[in-house]
C-alpha positions in Angstrom: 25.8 125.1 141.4 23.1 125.1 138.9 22.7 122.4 136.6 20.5 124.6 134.0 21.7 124.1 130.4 23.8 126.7 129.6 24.9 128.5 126.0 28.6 128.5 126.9 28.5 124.4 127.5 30.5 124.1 124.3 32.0 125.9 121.4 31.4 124.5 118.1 34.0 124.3 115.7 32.8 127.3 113.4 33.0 129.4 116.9 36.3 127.7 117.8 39.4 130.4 117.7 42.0 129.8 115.3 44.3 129.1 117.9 42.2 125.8 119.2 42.0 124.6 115.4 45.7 124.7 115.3 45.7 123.1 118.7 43.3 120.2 117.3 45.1 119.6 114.0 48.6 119.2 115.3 47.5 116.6 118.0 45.7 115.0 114.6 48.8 114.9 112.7 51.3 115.7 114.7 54.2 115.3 112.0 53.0 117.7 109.9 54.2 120.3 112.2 57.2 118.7 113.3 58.2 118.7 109.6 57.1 121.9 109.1 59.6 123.4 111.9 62.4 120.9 110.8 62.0 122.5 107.3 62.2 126.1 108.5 65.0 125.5 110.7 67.1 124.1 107.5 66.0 127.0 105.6 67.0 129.4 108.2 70.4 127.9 109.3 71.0 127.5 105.2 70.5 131.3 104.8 72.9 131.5 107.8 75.4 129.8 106.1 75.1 131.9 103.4 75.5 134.7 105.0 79.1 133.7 107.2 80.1 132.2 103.5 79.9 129.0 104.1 79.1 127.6 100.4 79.3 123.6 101.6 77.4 124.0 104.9 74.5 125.9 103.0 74.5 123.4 100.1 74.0 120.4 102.9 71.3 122.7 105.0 69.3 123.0 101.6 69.7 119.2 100.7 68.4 118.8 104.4 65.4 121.5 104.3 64.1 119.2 100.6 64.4 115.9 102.4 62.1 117.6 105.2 59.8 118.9 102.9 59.4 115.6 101.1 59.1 113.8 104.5 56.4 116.6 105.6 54.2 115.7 102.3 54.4 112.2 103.2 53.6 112.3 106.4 50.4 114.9 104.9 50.0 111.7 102.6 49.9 109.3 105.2 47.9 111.1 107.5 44.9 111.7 104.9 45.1 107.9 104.0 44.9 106.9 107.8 42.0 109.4 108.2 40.4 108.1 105.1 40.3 104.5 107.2 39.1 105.9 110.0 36.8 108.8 108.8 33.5 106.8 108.7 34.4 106.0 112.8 35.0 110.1 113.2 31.8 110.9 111.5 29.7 108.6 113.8 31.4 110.4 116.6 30.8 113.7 115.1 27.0 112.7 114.8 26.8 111.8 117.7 28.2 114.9 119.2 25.9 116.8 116.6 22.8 115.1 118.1 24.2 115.6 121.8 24.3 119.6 120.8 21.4 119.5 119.5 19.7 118.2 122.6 21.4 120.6 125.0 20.2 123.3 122.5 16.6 122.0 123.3 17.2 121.7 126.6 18.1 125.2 126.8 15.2 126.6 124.9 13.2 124.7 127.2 14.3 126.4 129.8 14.5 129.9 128.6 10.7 129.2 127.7 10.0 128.4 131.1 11.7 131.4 132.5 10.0 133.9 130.2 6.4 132.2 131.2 7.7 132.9 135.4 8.6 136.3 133.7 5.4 136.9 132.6 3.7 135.6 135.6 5.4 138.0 137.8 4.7 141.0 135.7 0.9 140.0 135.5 0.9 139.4 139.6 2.5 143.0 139.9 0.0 144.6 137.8 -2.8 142.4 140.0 -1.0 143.7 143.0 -0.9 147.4 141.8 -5.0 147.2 140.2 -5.7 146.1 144.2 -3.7 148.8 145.9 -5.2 151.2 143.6 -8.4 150.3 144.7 -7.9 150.1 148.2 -6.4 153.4 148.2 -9.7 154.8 146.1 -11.6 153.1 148.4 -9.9 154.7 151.1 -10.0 157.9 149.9 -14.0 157.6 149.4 -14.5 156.9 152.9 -12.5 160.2 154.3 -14.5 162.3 151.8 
């Protein structure tokens, strides 16, 4: 197992798929979502109601899908007052991680420097090694003449 720096270490937040930001912001706030899905289910089973001609059951479904929507907001409230307290904390961290990148990123040029120089040794011992076959052969071929 090689230990060598590598450029798929981590994936930085601009490379991150949508899916993974979706991931990371519902563990953040995981309310908002809940909400979200409480809201659309209200919605859906109020349309539903509507539909079989149930007047009273889609009158209470869109009484419920408001109160989720206003509990949604607040918990959006909530959650960008909480972060507010502990933002300064999260942008040490992220720092901190920033720095860390940056680091492996040297690392990693580092190494791909020293590669390229072994590269470039090799190719300079090969053209050594052809030069000195090339002139044992000529040498060779002056003696049998």
């Amino acid at each position: 197992m090689s230990t060598l720096p590598s450029s798929f270490d981590t994936i930085t937040n601009k490379q991150a798929s949508i899916w993974d930001r979706v991931v990371k912001n519902c563990k953040q706030e995981p309310l908002v979502p809940l909400g979200c899905g409480l809201t659309t289910l209200a919605l859906v089973l109020s349309g539903r109601a509507i539909k079989n001609g149930n007047r009273g059951g889609a009158s209470n479904m869109f009484k419920l899908r408001v109160i989720f929507q206003g509990l949604t907001v607040g918990a959006l409230v909530a959650g960008a007052f909480f972060m507010g307290k502990t933002g300064e904390s999260k942008k040490a961290a992220d720092e901190l991680d920033l720095q860390q990148l940056r680091e492996k990123d040297k690392l990693w040029i580092q190494e791909l420097e020293k590669m390229e120089e072994r590269s470039r040794m090799r190719r300079e011992t090969a053209v050594l090694a052809r030069a000195e076959i090339e002139r044992a052969r000529s040498a060779t071929e002056q003696k049998n003449e």
